[in-house]
C-alpha positions in Angstrom: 0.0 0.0 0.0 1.3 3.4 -0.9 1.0 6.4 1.1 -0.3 9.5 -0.4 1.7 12.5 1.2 -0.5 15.8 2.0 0.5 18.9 0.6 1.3 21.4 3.9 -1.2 23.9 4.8 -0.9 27.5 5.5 -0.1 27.5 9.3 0.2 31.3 9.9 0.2 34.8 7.8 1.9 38.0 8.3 -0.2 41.5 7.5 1.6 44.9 7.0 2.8 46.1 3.9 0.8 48.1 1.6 1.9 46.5 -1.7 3.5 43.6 -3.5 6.2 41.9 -0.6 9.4 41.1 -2.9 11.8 39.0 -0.4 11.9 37.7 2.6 14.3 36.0 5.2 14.4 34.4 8.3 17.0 35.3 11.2 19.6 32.4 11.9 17.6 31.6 15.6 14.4 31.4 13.9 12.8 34.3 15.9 12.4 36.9 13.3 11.5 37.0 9.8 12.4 40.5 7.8 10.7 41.4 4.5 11.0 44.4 1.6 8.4 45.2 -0.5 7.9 47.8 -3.3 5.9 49.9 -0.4 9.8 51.1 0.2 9.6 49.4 3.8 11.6 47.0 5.5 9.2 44.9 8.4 10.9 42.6 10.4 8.7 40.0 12.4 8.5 38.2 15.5 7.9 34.6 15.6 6.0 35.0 18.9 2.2 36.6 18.1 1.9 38.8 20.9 5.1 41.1 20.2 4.9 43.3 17.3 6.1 44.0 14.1 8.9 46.6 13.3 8.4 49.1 10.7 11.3 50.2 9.1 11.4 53.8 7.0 14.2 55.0 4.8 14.3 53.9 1.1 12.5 56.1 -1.0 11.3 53.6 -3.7 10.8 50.0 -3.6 12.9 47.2 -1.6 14.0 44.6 -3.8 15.9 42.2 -1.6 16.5 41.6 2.6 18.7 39.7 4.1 19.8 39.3 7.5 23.7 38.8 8.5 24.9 35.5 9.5 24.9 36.5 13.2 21.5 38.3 13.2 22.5 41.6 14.4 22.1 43.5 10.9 19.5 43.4 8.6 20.5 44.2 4.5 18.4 45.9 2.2 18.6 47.3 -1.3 16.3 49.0 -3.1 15.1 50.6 -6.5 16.5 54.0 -5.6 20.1 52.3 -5.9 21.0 52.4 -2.6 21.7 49.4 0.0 20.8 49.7 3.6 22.3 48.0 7.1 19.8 47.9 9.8 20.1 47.0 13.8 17.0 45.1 13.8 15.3 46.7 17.1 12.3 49.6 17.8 14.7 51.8 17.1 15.3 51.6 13.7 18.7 52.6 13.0 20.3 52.4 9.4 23.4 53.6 7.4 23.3 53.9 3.7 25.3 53.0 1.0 24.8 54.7 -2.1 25.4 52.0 -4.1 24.8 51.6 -7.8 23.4 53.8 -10.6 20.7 52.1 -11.6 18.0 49.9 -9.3 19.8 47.5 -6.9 18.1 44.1 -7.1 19.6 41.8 -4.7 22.4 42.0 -1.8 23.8 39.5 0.0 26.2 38.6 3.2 29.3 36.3 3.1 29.3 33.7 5.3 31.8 35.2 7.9 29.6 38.5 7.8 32.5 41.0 7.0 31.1 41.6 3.4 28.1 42.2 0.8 27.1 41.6 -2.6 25.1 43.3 -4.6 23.7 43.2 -7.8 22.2 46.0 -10.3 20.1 47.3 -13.3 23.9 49.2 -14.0 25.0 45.9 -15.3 27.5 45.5 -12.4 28.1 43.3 -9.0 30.3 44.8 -6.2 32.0 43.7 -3.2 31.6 45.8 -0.1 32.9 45.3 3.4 30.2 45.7 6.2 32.3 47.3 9.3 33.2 50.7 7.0 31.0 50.4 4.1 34.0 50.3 2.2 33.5 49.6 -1.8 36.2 47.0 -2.3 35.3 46.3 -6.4 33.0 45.4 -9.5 32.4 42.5 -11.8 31.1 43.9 -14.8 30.8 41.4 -17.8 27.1 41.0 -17.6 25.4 43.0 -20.4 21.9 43.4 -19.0 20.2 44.0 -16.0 21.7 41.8 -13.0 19.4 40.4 -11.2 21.1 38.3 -8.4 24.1 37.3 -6.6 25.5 35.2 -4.5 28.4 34.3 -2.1 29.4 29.9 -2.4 29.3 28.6 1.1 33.4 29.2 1.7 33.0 32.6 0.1 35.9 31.7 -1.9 33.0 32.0 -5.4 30.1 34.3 -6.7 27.8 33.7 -8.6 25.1 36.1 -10.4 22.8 36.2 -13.1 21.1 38.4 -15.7 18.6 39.4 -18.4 21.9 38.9 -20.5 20.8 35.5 -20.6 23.8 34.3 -18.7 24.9 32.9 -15.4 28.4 34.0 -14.3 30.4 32.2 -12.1 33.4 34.6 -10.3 36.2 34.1 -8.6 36.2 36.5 -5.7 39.8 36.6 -5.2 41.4 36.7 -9.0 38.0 38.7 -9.3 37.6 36.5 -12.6 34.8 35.4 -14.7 35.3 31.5 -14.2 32.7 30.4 -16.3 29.5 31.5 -18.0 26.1 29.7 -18.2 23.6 30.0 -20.7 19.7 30.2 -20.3 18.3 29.6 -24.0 14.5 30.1 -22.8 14.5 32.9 -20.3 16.8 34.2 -17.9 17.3 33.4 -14.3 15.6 35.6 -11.7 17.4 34.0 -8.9 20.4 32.0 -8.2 21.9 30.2 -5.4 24.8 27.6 -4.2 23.8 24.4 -2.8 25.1 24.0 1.0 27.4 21.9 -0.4 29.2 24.5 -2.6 29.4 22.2 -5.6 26.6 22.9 -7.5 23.9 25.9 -8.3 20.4 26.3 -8.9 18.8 28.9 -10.6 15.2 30.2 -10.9 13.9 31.4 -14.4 11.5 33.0 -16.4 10.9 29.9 -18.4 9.0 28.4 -15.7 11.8 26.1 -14.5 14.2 25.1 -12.0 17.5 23.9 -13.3 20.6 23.1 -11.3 24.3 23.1 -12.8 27.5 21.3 -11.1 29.7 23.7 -11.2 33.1 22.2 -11.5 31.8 19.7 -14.9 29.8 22.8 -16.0 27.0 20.3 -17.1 23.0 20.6 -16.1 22.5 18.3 -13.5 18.8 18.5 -13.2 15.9 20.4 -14.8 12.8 20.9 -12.7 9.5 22.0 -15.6 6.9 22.4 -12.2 5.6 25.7 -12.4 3.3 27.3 -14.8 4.6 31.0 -14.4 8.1 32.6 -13.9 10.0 31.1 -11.0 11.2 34.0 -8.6 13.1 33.0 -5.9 14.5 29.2 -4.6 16.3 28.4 -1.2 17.7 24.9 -0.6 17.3 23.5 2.8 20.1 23.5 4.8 20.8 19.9 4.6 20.7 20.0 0.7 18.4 17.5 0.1 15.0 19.7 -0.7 14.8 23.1 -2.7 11.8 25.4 -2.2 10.6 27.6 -5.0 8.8 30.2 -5.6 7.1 31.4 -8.6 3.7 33.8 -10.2 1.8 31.0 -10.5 1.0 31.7 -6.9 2.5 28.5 -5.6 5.4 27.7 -3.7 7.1 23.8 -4.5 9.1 21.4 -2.5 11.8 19.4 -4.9 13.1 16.2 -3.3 16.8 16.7 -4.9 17.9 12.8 -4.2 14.8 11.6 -5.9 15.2 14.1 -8.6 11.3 14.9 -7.9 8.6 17.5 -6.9 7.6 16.4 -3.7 4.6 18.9 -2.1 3.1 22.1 -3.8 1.9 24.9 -1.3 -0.8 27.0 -1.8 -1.7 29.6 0.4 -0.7 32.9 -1.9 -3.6 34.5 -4.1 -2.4 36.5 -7.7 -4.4 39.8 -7.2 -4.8 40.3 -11.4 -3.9 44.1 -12.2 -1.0 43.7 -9.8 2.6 43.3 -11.1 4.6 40.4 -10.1 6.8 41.0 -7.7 10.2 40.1 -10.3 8.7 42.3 -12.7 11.1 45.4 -14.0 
């Protein structure tokens, strides 16, 4: 006798924003969730229901990515009107700015050890940053469209970003070279991310798919067709056997990466027609 596993159910919702939410990210004790969204406001959660929510004011266009740092203590966000900001997130609300690109800033990211940040931008470039000073350190600039993502490997020794070039680049953070190139023939890749292990990608595109490339043979290792709209985001579970993904056709899925399989499909999310996608330029 099989067993017929239950997709999960919506256990709890978050209300706040006043418009499309475009990331979110949880804090490494599980306590806090923080979020961005094109109302230009960061809002960081509490796990617990009876404390409240923290507003956070101080972009003046929409947040495009959030991200706490591997301790907690700082929250990341970049935003639309091409500057990144660090956050202490408490009531008080305190940030510093980095005026970062010259065009929309779509993503930022920490490095594991927490000293630096990546970001990515409409101007066609990544750079490096240190945290402590703000310091610009350097750019990676081969893309030749919008970049939409990037990402620190797991020893922080790689990045990796991608683009509406069609492409996904693979750097060397130290020789601050372009090790390799992957090409999307579909779409492009809204998101992309390294596997705990460091030895592979996966990347979220427009083409409704989920693919995942080893990056030391270069070859597609899996391709994932689930979704019937763009796929936006992915995160793989910290134990690198399951990838979640998220994508426009409302719907969130769970791939079981050893069974090379989609494993549970979440609904919960409702498309409000008239509204924008939340990846959308």
């Amino acid at each position: 006798m099989t067993s017929v596993l239950l997709d999960p159910t919506l256990e709890r919702h978050f209300k706040g924003h006043r418009h499309t939410v475009t990331s979110v990210d949880f804090s490494c004790n599980m306590k806090q969730i923080a979020t961005g969204s094109v109302d230009s406001c960061v809002m960081i959660w509490n796990m617990k229901p009876q404390m409240r929510a923290y507003r956070f004011d101080g972009h003046k266009e929409a947040v495009t990515s959030v991200q706490f740092s591997p301790s907690g203590h700082l929250v990341a966000s970049s935003s639309r009107d091409k500057t990144v900001r660090l956050w202490v997130p408490s009531m008080k609300a305190e940030s510093t700015v980095f005026r970062a690109h010259t065009a929309t800033v779509r993503c930022v990211n920490f490095s594991g050890d927490g000293q630096s940040l990546v970001t990515a931008s409409d101007d066609k470039t990544i750079k490096l940053w240190t945290v402590h000073r703000q310091k610009f350190l350097f750019n990676l600039s081969q893309h030749m469209n919008w970049v939409r993502c990037a990402k620190f490997s797991p020893d922080d020794r790689l990045i990796v970003s991608s683009s509406d070039d069609k492409t996904i680049k693979l750097w060397d953070k130290n020789s601050r070279e372009c090790i390799h190139s992957f090409s999307e023939h579909a779409g492009y890749a809204n998101y992309v991310d390294f596997h705990p292990s460091g030895t592979c990608i996966a990347a979220a595109s427009t083409d409704h798919s989920v693919k995942v490339w080893d990056i030391r043979s270069h070859k597609m290792l899996q391709h994932y067709p689930v979704h019937s709209g763009a796929v936006n985001s992915l995160s793989f579970h910290p134990a690198g056997n399951f990838l979640i993904t998220a994508s426009s056709d409302s719907t969130m899925k769970i791939l079981d990466l050893v069974e090379g399989k989609l494993l549970y499909t979440l609904h919960g999310h409702q498309y409000l027609p008239g509204k924008p996608a939340a990846h959308s330029g």
